[in-house]
C-alpha positions in Angstrom: -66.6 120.1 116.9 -66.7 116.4 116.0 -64.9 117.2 112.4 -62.4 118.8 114.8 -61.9 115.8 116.8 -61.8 113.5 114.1 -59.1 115.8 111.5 -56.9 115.7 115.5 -57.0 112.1 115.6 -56.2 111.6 112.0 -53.1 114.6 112.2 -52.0 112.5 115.5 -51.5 108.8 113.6 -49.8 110.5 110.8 -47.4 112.3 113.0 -47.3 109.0 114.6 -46.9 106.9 111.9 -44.1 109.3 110.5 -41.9 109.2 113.3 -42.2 105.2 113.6 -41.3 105.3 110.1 -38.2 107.4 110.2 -36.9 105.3 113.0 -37.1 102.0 111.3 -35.0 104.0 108.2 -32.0 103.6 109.7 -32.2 102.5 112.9 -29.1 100.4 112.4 -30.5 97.3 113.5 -29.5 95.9 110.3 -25.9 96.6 109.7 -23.4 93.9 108.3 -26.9 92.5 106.6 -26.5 93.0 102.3 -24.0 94.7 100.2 -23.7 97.4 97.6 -25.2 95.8 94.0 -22.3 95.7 91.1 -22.5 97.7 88.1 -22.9 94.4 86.1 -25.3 93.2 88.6 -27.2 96.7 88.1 -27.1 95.9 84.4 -28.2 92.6 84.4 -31.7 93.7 85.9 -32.1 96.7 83.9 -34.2 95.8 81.6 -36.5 99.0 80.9 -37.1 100.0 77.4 -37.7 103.7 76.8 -39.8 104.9 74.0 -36.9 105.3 71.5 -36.4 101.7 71.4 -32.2 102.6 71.8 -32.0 100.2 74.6 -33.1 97.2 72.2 -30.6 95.1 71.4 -29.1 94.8 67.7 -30.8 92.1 65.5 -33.8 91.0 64.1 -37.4 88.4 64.6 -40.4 88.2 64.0 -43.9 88.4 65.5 -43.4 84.9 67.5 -40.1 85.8 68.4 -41.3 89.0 69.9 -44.5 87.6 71.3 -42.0 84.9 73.3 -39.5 88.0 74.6 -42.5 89.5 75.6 -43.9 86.4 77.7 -40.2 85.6 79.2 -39.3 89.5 80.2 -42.3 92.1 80.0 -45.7 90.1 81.0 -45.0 89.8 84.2 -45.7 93.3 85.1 -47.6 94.7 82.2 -49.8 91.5 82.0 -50.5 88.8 79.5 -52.5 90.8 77.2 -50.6 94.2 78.0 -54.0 95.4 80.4 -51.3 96.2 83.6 -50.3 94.6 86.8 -47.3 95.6 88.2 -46.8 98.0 84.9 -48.5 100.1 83.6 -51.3 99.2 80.9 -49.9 99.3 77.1 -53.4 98.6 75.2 -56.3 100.6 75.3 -56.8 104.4 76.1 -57.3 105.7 72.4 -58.9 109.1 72.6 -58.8 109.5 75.9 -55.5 111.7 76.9 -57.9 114.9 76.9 -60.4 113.5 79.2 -60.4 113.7 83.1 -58.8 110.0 83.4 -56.9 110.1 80.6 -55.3 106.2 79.8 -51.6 106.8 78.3 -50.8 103.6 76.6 -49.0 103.6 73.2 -52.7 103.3 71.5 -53.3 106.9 72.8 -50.7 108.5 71.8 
């Protein structure tokens, strides 16, 4: 009986908490407030890099040159020494992708 109670109270503050959310989603109280991004704006930010490399831009460096890119665009969110934050972890994992936790960085694969 007290698991009962409990699962009720839990299943009562997610209703709860769902319907509070989808209110506040557009509850209009906000209107006039912002704009619509523009495609060079858009552009601007997009700096993801997939795992083909095509989004690279044309040229050449070397290791400093890279390790500087790195500091200025990509170590904010996948850390100083590429262990995560914000992004996901880039080091590490090796060996592990058939485990329970596998770690998916570019060193296991």
């Amino acid at each position: 009986m007290r698991c009962s109670l409990k699962l009720l109270a839990l299943f009562g503050v997610l209703v709860a908490s769902s319907v509070c959310w989808a209110q506040g989603t557009d509850s209009g109280k906000y209107k006039g407030i912002g704009r619509t991004p523009t495609a060079e704006e858009i552009k601007a930010w997009d700096i993801s890099i997939g795992i083909s490399g095509k989004e690279l831009p044309p040229g050449s460096g070397t290791p400093a040159d890279g390790a500087k890119v790195y500091a200025d665009k990509c170590a904010m969110c996948h850390g100083a020494n590429e262990q995560g934050g914000i992004g996901p972890r880039l080091v590490g994992g090796k060996g592990t992708l058939t485990s329970a936790k596998p770690v998916k960085t570019i060193g296991s694969y």
